[in-house]
Structures are given as C-alpha cells and as structure tokens.
C-alpha positions as CSV (number, residue, x, y, z in Angstrom):
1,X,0.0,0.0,0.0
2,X,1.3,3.2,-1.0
3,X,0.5,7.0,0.3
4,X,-2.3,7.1,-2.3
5,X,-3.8,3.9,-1.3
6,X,-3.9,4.1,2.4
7,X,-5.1,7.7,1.8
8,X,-8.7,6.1,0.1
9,X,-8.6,3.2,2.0
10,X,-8.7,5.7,5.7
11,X,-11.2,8.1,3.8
12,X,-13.4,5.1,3.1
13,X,-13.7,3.7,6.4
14,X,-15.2,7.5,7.3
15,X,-11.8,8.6,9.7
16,X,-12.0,12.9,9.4
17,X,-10.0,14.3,6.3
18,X,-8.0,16.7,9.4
19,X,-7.5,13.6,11.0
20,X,-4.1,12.5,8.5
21,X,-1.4,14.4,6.6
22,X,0.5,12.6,3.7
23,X,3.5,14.3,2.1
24,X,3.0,15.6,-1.4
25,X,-0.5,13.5,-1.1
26,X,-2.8,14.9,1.5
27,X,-1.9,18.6,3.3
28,X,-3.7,20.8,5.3
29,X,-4.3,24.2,4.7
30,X,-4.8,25.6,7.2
31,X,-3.1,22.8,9.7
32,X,-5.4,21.7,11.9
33,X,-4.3,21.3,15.8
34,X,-3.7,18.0,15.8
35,X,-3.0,14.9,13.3
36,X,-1.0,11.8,12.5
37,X,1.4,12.3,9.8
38,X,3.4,10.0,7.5
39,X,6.3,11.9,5.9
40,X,9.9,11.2,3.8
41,X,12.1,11.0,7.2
42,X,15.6,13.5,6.9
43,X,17.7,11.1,7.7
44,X,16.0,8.9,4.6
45,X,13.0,6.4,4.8
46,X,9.9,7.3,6.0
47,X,8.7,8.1,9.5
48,X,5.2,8.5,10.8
49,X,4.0,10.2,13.9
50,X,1.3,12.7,15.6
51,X,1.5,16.7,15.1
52,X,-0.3,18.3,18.2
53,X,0.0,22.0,19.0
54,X,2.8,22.8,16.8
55,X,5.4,19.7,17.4
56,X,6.2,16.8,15.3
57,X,6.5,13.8,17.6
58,X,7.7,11.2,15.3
59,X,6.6,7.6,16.4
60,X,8.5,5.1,13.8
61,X,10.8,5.0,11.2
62,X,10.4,2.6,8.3
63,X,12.5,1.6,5.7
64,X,9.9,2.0,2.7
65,X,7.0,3.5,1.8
66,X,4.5,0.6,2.2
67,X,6.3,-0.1,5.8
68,X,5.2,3.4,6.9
69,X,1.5,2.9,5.4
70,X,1.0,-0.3,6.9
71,X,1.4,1.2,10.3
72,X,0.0,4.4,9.7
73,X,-2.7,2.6,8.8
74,X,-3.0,0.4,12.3
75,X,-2.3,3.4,14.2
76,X,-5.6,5.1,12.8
77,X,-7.8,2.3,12.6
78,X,-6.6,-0.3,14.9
79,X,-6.3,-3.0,13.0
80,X,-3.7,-4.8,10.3
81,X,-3.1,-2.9,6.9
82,X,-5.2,-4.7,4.1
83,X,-2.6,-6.9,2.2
C-alpha cells in the first residue's frame, strides 16, 4: 500500500480528512491542531508520527514506503493494513 492507497482506504472507512497528513499526497491548509502524519524522514526512509500543537512527535521509522503505510494505517484504525 502506497500514500495514495492508504489515503482512500482511511477516507473510506469515514476517519475525518483533518484527521491525517500525507506528504505531497494529503496537506492541510490551514493545519489543523492535531493529526497523524506520514512523511519522507531527513535522515531517509519514511517516518510517521502525531502533530499536536505545533510539534512533530515522530513515532516510527520505516525503511519504505509501504512499511510506513501499513502502520500508519494500524495506528488510525486499529487493525492490520489490508494486504
């Protein structure tokens, strides 16, 4: 599953638009208080996490892209990623 996947799979299951960020795939303008994020990580990979008030607080690194949307994916819904 990719950033554009997992994006229409959380959508379909009803979560909130402001509830997720995806780089280059799903933004907020303006940012809401609070959100998970997935996001290319500067040290390379990908890293996801929740934004609240202002500060990043990155929860995982992954190696890939799919790694990163898997558990994006489990940390929204609660369950395993669709395979």
């Amino acid at each position: 599953m990719d950033r554009h996947q997992v994006r229409a799979a959380l959508l379909a299951t009803g979560l909130s638009p402001d509830a997720f960020e995806l780089e280059d795939v799903h933004e907020h303008v303006p940012v809401p208080p609070d959100f998970w994020f997935l996001r290319h990580s500067p040290a390379g990979g990908w890293e996801i996490g929740a934004y609240e008030r202002g500060v990043y607080d990155v929860r995982g690194t992954f190696d890939t892209e799919e790694a990163a949307c898997a558990a994006l994916w489990t940390a929204l819904t609660g369950r395993p990623a669709p395979a």
